[in-house]
C-alpha positions in Angstrom: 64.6 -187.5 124.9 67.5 -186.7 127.3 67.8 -183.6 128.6 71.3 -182.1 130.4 72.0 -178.7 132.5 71.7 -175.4 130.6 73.8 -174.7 127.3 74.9 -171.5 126.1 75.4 -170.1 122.4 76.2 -166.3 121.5 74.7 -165.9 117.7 76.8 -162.8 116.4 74.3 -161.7 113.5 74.9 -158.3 112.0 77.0 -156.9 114.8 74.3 -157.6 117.3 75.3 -161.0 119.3 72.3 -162.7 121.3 73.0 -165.6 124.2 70.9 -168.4 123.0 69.9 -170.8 125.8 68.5 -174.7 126.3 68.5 -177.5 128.2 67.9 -179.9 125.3 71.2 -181.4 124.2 69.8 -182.4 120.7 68.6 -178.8 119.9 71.6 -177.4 121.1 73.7 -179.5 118.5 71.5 -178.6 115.9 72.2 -174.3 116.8 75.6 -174.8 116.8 75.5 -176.4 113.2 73.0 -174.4 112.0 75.1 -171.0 112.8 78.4 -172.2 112.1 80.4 -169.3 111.3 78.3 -166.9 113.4 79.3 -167.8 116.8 80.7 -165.4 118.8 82.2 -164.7 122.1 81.7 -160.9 122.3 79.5 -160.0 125.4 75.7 -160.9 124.4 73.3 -157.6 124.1 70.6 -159.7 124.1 69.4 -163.4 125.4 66.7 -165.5 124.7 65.6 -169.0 127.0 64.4 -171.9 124.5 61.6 -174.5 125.7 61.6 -177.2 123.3 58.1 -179.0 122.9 58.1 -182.7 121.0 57.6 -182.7 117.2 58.8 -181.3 114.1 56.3 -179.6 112.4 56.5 -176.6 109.9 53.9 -173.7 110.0 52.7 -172.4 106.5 50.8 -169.8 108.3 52.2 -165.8 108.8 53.7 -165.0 111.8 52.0 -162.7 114.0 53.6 -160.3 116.1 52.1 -157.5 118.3 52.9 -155.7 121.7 51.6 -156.6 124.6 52.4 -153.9 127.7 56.5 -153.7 127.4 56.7 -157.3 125.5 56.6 -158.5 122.3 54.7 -161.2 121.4 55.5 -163.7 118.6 53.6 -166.6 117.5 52.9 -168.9 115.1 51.9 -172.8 114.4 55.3 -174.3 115.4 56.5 -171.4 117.9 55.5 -168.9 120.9 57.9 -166.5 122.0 57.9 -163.3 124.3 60.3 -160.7 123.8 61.2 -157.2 126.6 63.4 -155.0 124.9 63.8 -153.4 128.5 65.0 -156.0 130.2 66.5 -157.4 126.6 65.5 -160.6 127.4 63.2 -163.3 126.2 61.6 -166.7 125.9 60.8 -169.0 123.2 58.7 -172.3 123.3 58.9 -173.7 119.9 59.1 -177.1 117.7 62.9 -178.9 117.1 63.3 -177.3 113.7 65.9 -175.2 112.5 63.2 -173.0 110.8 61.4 -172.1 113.6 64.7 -171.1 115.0 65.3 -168.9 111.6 62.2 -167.3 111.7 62.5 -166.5 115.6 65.9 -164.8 114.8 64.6 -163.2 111.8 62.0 -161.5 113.6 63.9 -160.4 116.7 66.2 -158.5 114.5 63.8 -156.8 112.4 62.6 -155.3 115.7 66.1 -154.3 116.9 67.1 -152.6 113.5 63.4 -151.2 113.3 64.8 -148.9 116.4 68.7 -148.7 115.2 67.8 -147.8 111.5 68.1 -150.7 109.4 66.2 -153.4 108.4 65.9 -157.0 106.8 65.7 -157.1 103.1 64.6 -160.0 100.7 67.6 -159.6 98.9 70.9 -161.1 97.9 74.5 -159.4 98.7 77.6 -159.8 97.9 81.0 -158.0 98.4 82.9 -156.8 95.4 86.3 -155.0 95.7 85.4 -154.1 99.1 81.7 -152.5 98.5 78.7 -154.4 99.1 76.2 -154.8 96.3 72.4 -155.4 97.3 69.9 -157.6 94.5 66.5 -157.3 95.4 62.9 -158.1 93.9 60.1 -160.7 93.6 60.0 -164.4 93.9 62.3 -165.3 90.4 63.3 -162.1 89.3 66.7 -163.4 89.7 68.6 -162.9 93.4 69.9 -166.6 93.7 71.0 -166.4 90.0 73.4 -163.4 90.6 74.8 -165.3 93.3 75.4 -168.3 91.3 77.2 -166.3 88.5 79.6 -164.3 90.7 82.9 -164.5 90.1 85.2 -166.2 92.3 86.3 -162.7 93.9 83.0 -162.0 94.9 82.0 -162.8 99.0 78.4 -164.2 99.5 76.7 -162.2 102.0 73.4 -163.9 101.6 71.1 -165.1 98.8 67.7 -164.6 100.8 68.0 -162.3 103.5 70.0 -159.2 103.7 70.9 -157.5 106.6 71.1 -153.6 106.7 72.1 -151.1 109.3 73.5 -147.3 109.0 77.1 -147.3 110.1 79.9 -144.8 110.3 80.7 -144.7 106.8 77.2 -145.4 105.1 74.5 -148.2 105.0 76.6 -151.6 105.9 75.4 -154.9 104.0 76.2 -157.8 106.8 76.3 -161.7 106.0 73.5 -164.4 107.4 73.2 -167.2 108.0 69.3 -167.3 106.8 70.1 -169.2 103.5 68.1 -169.4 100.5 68.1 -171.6 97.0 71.9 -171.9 97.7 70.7 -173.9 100.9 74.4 -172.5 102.3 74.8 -169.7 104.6 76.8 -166.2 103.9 80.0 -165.5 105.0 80.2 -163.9 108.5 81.1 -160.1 107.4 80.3 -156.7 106.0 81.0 -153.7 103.9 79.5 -150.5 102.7 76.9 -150.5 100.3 77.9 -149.3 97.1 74.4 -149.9 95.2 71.2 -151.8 95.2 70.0 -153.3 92.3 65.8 -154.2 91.3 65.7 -157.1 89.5 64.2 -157.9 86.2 65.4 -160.5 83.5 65.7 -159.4 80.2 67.4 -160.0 77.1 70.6 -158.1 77.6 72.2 -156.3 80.4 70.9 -152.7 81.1 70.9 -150.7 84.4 68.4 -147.8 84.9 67.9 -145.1 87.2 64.5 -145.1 89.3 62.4 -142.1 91.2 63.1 -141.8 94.6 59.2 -142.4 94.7 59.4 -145.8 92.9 62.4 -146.6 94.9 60.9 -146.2 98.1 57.9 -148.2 97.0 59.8 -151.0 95.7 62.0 -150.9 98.9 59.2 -151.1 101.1 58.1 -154.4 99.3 61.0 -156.1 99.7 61.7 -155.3 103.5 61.1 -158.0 105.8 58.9 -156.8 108.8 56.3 -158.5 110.7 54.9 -156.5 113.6 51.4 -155.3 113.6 52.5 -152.1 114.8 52.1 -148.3 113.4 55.0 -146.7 115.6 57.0 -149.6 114.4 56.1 -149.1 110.5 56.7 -145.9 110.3 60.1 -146.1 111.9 60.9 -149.1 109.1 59.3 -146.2 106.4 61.7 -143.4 107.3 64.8 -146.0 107.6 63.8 -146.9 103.4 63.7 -143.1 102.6 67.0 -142.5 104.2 67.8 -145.3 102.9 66.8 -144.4 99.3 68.5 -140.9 99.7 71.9 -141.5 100.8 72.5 -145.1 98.6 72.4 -145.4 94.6 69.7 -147.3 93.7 69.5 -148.8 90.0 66.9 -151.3 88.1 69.1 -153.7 86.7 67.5 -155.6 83.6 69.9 -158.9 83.1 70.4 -161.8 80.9 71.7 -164.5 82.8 75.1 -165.2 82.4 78.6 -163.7 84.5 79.0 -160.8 82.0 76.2 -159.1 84.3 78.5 -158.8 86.9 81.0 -156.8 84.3 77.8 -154.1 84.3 77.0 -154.3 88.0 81.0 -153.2 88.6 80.5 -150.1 86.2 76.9 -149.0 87.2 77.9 -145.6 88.3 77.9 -143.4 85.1 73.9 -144.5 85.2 71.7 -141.0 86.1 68.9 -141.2 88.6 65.7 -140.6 87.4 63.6 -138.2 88.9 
């Protein structure tokens, strides 16, 4: 394996951009492909050293992340990785894989929005006509599909992993690179989130309103979070009921083919439920 002097990356996800570091010239190729589209040069907020051990190996297993004094600690099968939010700096010693990379990012970021508001969602976005529409639910109920039957003035923000943060003007929907089915990433931008949609397939096109209590429920679900931490949690709680009080959120029942879109665009004459 050759190894040359220190590179530098800045990954610009979700407005936060992180200075990514190695001295391995092969992994270094392979983060510049892999976030293509998210590189940035704005000053980095945050920055994180990468060891990278021999192999290639994929982890099944959960992720575990806990404090430790003023770190965060974040391990699995095919990574280790130590994170001060003080300092805003880290380390990571991990396999040659671009998912270990993913995950890695993934979970830094759920801990930065945990303390800025927002979260990660298992959800698809998209932008319509300037607002950002949110499509969350279980494995199948139908995120990748909605994604697939947009039309061509729609802007993929994601298909897996949504990105959401309060802003000045409302909860903002940015793009990732954290692709799913569509094995391609979003496009690198945002908007204001007009509505999120729960997902169920169905024999026709119907949108419903939901109880802020079922809302919240199903929103909690769906977030993305992986510390073992009860300060942490409960911050990620009151972000979803914010969330769930200042955004419409809808149960969208869909048969899939692009006139869905046609009732996504007209959702708002649809009461809440309460």
């Amino acid at each position: 394996m050759t190894f040359t002097s220190k590179k530098i990356a800045c990954v610009e996800i979700g407005g936060v951009p992180i200075s990514l570091s190695t001295d391995n010239a092969r992994f270094f190729d392979l983060l510049l492909r892999r976030y293509d589209g998210f590189l940035s040069t704005a000053r980095p907020e945050f920055s994180l050293d990468f060891d990278i051990t021999e192999g290639g190996l994929v982890s099944d297993e959960d992720a575990r992340v806990r404090r430790q004094g003023r770190e965060w600690l974040l391990e699995r099968g095919d990574f280790q990785a130590r994170w001060n939010p003080e300092s805003r700096t880290g380390s990571v010693r991990q396999n040659a894989n671009p998912y270990s990379l993913d995950s890695v990012l993934r979970i830094l970021h759920s801990l930065i929005l945990a303390e800025r508001g927002g979260f990660l969602l298992h959800a698809a976005s998209a932008i319509c006509e300037s607002q950002a529409f949110v499509f969350s639910g279980v494995s199948g109920a139908g995120k990748t599909t909605m994604t697939r039957l947009a039309p061509a003035d729609v802007t993929l923000l994601t298909d897996e992993v949504s990105y959401i943060r309060p802003g000045v003007d409302g909860y903002q929907a940015f793009g990732t690179p954290f692709a799913g089915e569509l094995k391609r990433a979003g496009e690198n931008c945002h908007a204001p989130i007009s509505a999120l949609f729960f997902l169920e397939k169905g024999p026709g096109n119907c949108v419903e309103g939901l109880p802020p209590t079922d809302a919240i429920r199903r929103l909690m679900r769906n977030i993305l979070f992986f510390a073992e931490d009860p300060e942490s949690v409960e911050k990620v709680l009151a972000s979803a009921c914010d969330f769930v009080a200042r955004v419409p959120i809808r149960l969208l029942t869909f048969y899939p083919d692009d006139r869905v879109w046609d009732t996504v665009r007209h959702f708002e004459g649809v009461p809440v439920n309460v």
